[in-house]
DOLO-920599 format. One record per residue (C-alpha): x, y, z. Coordinates in Angstrom, 3 decimals, m for minus. Each point is the difference from the previous one (the first is absolute). Layout:
# DOLO-920599
NODE          X          Y          Z
NODE          X          Y          Z
...
This chain:
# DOLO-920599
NODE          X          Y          Z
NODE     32.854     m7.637     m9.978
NODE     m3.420      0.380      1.258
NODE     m0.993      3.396     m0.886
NODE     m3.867     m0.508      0.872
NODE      0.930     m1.266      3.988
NODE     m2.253      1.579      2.685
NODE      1.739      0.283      3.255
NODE     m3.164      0.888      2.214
NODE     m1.038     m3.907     m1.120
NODE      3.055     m1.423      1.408
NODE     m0.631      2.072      3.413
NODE     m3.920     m1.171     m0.140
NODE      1.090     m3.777     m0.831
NODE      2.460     m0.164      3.070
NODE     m2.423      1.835      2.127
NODE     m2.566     m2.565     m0.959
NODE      2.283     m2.733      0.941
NODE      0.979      1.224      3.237
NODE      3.680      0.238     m0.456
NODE      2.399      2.335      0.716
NODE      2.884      1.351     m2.530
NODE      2.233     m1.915      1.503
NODE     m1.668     m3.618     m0.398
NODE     m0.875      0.964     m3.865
NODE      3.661      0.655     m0.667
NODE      0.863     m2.889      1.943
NODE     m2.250     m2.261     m1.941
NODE      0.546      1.159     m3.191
NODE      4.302     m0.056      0.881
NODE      0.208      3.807     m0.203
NODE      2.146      2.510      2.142
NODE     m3.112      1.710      2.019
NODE      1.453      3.496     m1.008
NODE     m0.418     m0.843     m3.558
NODE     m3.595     m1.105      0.336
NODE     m0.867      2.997      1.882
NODE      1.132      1.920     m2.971
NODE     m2.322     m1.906     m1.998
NODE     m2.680     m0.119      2.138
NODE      0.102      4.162      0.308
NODE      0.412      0.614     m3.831
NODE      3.632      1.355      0.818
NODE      2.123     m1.588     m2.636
NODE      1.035      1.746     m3.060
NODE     m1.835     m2.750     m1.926
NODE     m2.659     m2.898      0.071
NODE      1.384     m3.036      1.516
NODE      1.681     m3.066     m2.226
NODE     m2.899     m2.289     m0.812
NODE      2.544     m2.459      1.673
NODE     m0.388      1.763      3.072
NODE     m3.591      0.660      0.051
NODE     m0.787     m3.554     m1.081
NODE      1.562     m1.414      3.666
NODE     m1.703      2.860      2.009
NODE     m3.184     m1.755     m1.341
NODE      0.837     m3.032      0.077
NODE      0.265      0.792      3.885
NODE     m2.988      1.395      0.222
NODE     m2.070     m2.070     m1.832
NODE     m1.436      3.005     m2.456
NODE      0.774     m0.590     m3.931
NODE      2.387      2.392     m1.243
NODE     m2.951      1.503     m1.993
NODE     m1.955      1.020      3.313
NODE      3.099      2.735     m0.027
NODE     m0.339      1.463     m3.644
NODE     m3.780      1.074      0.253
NODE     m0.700      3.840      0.196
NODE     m2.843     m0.511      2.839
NODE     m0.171      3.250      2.756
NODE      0.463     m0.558      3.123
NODE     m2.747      1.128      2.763
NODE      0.634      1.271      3.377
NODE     m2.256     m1.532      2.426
NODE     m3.735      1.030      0.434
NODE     m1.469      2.487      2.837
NODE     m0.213     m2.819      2.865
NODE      1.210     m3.208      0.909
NODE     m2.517     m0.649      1.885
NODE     m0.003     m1.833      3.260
NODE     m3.459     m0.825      1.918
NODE     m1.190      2.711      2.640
NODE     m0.910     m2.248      3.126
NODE      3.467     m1.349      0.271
NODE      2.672      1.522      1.726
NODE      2.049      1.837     m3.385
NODE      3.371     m2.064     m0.769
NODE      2.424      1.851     m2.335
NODE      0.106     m1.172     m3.282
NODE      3.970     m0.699     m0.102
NODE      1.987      1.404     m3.067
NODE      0.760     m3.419     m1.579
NODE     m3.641     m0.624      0.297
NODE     m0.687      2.974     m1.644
NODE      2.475     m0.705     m2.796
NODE     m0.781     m3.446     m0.565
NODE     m4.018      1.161     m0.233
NODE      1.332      2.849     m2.389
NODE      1.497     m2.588     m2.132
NODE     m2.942     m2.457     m0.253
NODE     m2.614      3.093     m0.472
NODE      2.087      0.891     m3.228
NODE      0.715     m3.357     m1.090
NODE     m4.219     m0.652      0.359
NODE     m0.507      3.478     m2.301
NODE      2.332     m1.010     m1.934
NODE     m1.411     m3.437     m1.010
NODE     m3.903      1.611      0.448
NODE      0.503      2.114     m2.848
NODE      1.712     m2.627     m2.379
NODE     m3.228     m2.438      1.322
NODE     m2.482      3.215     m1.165
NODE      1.190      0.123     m3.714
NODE     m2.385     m3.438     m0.397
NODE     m2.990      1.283      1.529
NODE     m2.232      2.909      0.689
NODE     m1.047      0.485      3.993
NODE     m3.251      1.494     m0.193
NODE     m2.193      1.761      3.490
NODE     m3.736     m0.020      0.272
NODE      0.213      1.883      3.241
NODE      1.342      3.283      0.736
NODE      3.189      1.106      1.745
NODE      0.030      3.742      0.785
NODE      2.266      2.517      1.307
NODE     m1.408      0.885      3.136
NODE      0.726      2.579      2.508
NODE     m0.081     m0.540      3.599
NODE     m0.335      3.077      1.323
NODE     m2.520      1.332     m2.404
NODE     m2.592     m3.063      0.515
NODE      0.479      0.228      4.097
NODE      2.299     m2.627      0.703
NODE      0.913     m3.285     m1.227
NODE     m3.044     m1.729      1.702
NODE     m1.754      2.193     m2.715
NODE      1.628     m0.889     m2.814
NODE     m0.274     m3.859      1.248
NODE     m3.692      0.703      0.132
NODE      0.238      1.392     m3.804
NODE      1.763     m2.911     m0.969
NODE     m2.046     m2.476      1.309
NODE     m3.510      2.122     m1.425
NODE      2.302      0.385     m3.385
NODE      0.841     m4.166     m0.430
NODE     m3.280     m0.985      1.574
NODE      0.699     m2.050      2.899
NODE     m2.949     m0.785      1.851
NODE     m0.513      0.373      3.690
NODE      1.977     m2.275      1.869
NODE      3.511     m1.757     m0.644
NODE      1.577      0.374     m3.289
NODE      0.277     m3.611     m1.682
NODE      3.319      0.245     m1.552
NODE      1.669      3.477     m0.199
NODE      2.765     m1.324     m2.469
NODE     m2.320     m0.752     m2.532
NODE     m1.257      3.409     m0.002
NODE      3.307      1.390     m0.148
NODE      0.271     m2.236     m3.243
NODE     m2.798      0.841     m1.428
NODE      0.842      3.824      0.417
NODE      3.218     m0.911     m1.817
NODE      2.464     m0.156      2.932
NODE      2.778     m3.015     m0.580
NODE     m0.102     m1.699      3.474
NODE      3.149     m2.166     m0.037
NODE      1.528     m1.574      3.377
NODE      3.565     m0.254      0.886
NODE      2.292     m1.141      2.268
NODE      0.492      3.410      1.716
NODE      2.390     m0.295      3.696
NODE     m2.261     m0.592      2.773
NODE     m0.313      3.351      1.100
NODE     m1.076      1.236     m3.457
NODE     m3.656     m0.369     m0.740
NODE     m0.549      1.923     m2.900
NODE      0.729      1.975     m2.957
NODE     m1.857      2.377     m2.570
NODE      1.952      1.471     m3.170
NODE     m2.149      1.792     m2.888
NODE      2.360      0.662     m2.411
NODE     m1.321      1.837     m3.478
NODE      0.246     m2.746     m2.295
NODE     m1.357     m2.986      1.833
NODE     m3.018     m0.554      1.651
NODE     m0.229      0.861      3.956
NODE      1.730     m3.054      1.916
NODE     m0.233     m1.016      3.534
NODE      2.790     m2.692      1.435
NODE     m1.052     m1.694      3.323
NODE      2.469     m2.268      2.112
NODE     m1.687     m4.097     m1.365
NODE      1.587     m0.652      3.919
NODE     m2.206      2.202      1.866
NODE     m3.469     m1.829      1.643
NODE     m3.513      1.100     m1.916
NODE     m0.526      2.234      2.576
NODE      2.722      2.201     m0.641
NODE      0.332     m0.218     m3.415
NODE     m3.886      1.091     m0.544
NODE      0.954      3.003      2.239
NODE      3.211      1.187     m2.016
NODE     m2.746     m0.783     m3.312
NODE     m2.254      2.568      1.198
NODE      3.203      2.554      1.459
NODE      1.851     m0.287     m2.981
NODE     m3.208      0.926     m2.265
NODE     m0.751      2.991      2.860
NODE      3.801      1.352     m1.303
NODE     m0.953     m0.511     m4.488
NODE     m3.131      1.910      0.947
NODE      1.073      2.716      2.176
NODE      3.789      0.318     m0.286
NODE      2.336      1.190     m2.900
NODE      2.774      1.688      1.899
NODE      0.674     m0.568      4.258
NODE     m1.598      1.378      2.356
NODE      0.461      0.161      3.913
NODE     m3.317     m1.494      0.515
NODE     m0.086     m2.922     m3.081
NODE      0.433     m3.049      1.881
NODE     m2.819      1.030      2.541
NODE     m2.191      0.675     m2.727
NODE      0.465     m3.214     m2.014
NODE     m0.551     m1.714      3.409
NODE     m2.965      1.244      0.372
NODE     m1.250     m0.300     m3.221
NODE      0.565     m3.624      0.417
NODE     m1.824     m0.450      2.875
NODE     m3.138      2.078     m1.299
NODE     m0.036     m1.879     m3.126
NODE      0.332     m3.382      1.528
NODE     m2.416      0.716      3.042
NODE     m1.568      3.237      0.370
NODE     m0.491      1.199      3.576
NODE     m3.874      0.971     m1.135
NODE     m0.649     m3.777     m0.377
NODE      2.660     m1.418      2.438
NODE     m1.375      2.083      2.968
NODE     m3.021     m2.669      0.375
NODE      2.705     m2.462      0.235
NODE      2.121      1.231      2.394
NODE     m2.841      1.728      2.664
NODE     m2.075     m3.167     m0.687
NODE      2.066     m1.945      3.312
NODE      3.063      0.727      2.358
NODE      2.869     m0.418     m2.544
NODE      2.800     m2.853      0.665
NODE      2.614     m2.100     m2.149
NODE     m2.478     m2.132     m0.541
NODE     m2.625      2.584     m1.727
NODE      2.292      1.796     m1.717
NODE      1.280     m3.797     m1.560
NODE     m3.820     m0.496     m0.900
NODE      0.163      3.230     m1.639
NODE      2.716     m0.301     m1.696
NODE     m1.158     m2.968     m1.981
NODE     m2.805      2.046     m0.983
NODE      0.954      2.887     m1.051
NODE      3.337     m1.346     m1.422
NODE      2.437      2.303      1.504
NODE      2.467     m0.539      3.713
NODE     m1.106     m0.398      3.273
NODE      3.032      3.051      0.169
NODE     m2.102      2.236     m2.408
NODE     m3.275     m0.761      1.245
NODE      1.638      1.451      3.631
NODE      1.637      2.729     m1.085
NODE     m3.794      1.485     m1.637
NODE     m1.513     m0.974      3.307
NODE      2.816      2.246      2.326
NODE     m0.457      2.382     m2.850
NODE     m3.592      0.628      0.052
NODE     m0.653     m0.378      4.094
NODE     m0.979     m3.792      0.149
NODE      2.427     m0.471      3.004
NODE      1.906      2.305      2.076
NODE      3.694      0.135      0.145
NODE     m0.001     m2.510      2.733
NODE     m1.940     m2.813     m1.917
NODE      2.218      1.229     m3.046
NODE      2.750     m0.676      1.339
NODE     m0.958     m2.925      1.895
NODE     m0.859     m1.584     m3.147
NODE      3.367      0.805     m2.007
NODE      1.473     m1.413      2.779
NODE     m1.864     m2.862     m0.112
NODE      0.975     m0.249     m3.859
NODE      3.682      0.490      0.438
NODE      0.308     m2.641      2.875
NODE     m1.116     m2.644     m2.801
NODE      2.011      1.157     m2.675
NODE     m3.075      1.439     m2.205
NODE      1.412      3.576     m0.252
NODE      2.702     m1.611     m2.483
NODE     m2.483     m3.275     m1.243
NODE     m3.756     m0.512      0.666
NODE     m1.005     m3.617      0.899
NODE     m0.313     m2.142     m3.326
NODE     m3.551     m1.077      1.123
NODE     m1.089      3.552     m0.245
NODE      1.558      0.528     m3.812
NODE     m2.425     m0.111     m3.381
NODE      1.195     m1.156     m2.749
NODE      2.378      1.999     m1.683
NODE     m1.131      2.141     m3.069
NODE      1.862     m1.443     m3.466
NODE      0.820      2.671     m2.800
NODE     m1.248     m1.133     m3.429
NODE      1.039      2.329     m2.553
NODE      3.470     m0.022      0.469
NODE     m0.386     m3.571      0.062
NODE     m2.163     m0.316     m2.989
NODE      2.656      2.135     m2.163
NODE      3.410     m2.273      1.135
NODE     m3.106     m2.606     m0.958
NODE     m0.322      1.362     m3.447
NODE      3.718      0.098     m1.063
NODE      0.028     m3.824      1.403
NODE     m2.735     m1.644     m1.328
NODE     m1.262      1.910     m2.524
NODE      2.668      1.722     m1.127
NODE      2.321     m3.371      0.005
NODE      2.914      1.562      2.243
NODE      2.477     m2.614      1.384
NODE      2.048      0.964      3.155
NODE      2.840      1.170     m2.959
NODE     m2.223      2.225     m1.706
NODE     m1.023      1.510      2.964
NODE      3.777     m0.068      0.645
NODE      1.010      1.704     m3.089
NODE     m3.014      2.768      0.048
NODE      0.573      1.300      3.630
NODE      4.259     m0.646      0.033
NODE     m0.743     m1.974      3.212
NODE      1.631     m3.498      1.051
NODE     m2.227     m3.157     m0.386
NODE      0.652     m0.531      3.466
NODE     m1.258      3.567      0.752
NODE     m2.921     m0.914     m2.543
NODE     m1.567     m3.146      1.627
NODE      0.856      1.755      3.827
NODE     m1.834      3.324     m0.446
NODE     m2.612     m1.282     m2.370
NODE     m0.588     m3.431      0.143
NODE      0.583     m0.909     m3.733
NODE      0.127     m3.793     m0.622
NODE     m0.269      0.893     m4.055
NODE     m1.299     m2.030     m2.916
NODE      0.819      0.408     m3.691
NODE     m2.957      1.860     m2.015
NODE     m0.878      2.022     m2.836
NODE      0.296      3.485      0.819
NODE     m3.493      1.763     m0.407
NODE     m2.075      3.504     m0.444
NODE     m0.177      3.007      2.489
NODE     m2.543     m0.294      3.053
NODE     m1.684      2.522      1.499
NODE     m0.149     m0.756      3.971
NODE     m2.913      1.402      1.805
């Protein structure tokens, strides 16, 4: 008997999959009605080791990913989707499947932080929108409070780093560009879709901060505040006016700007309708313009930057790998995960070492 089995695991493992109950129990040769049981923590008792050792085998999880004592999370404040395109629901399978990969990513985050200390050299305050005028303020604060100079800022992920934020990308559905959790035992931790172009994923970067700074429970107005706290942090209007009153404004300025100033062609016309630049009618002539070639959904690669890399997340999976000796099994056996699942999400190839001190990561 396995008195130490967690059924929420088994939920989060099929979830993660992308099964349903029906194709578990049919892989693993149980009666669905049975598994559901299981699943739900309905039976009178733990399941037979027997019985738990094929519903693994099925889904590729060692039977030990099942017996750990690990909470489950609900998910964060936002899935957040990009503001200049036209909103697609986020279907419940989606949902479920990112619910299941968010846990699974704590989960493994936590047993990756017991081997080294994350450490911040810049600050990441509670901030409140409202009180500080608006979230153009507090982008305003933020950028006077990390000192970024006038002009573009270099690389806003390594800032995030070096404030302590784990920047880790994923392979979130296509309609999902980003995440935030902060959870009271890790540090904060922003997960960005690896599939989306630089653009966008700079954009969610900067939204997805807007929401650790300003945002601890919902709001009506949160997503239209971490909007545009992205866009003031990544261009502010004070130093983009210049730009955009310096010629009549087409495709092709708004492409030259966006190479500069490292954020879409779609962002960079949204803060010119916003502030007067154009009217409606050159507004809208432009969107149209933009949706006629496909750029509300992708923006031309000839116009993209090159994308911005995390490093600390890196440089900790690093550690346990290199430093730290960890073959593919040891990772295997420390976060309860398949090999397969091992060299997939992280990329291990492995090598035999001598395991070594405690790092501190800064």
């Amino acid at each position: 008997m396995l008195e130490k089995f967690n059924n929420e695991l088994l939920l989060l493992a099929r979830q993660y999959r992308g099964w349903s109950q029906s194709e578990v129990a049919e892989r693993s040769g149980l009666d669905q009605g049975h598994y559901s049981k299981i699943e739900r923590g309905l039976l009178n008792a733990p399941p037979q080791p027997e019985t738990l050792g094929a519903i693994a085998s099925a889904l590729n999880f060692p039977v030990s990913f099942f017996l750990q004592n690990d909470e489950i999370s609900g998910l964060p404040l936002s899935v957040h989707e990009a503001a200049w395109r036209k909103k697609a629901s986020v279907g419940a399978t989606e949902l479920k499947k990112v619910h299941a990969e968010l846990n699974l990513r704590v989960m493994h985050i936590r047993r990756f932080l017991q081997a080294v200390d994350v450490k911040s050299e810049l600050p990441l305050p509670r901030l409140d929108a409202e009180d500080m005028g608006g979230a153009d303020k507090v982008a305003a604060f933020m950028r006077r409070a990390w000192m970024i100079p006038d002009g573009p800022v270099p690389n806003l992920t390594v800032l995030c780093e070096r404030a302590g934020i784990l920047v880790i990308h994923c392979k979130f559905a296509a309609n999902i560009d980003g995440v935030t959790m902060r959870l009271r035992d890790l540090p904060p931790l922003i997960f960005l879709n690896q599939s989306a172009p630089p653009d966008r994923m700079r954009h969610s970067l900067a939204h997805e901060l807007g929401h650790l700074l300003m945002h601890s429970i919902p709001t009506e107005n949160m997503e239209d505040e971490a909007d545009l706290f992205a866009g003031e942090l990544l261009a502010p209007i004070s130093q983009v006016r210049s730009d955009l009153i310096g010629g009549r404004i087409t495709l092709e300025r708004l492409a030259q700007l966006k190479l500069y100033w490292k954020i879409s062609m779609a962002s960079l016309l949204l803060k010119a309708g916003r502030n007067g630049f154009l009217n409606s009618n050159q507004s809208s002539y432009l969107w149209r313009q933009m949706s006629a070639r496909g750029w509300r959904t992708r923006e031309p690669d000839e116009t993209q930057f090159a994308i911005e890399k995390p490093q600390l997340y890196e440089q900790i999976l690093a550690l346990h790998e290199r430093e730290l000796g960890y073959a593919p099994s040891d990772f295997g056996s420390m976060l309860h995960f398949s090999i397969d699942d091992i060299r997939s999400v992280y990329g291990v190839t492995g090598r035999d070492g001598q395991r070594r001190q405690l790092r501190v990561v800064d």
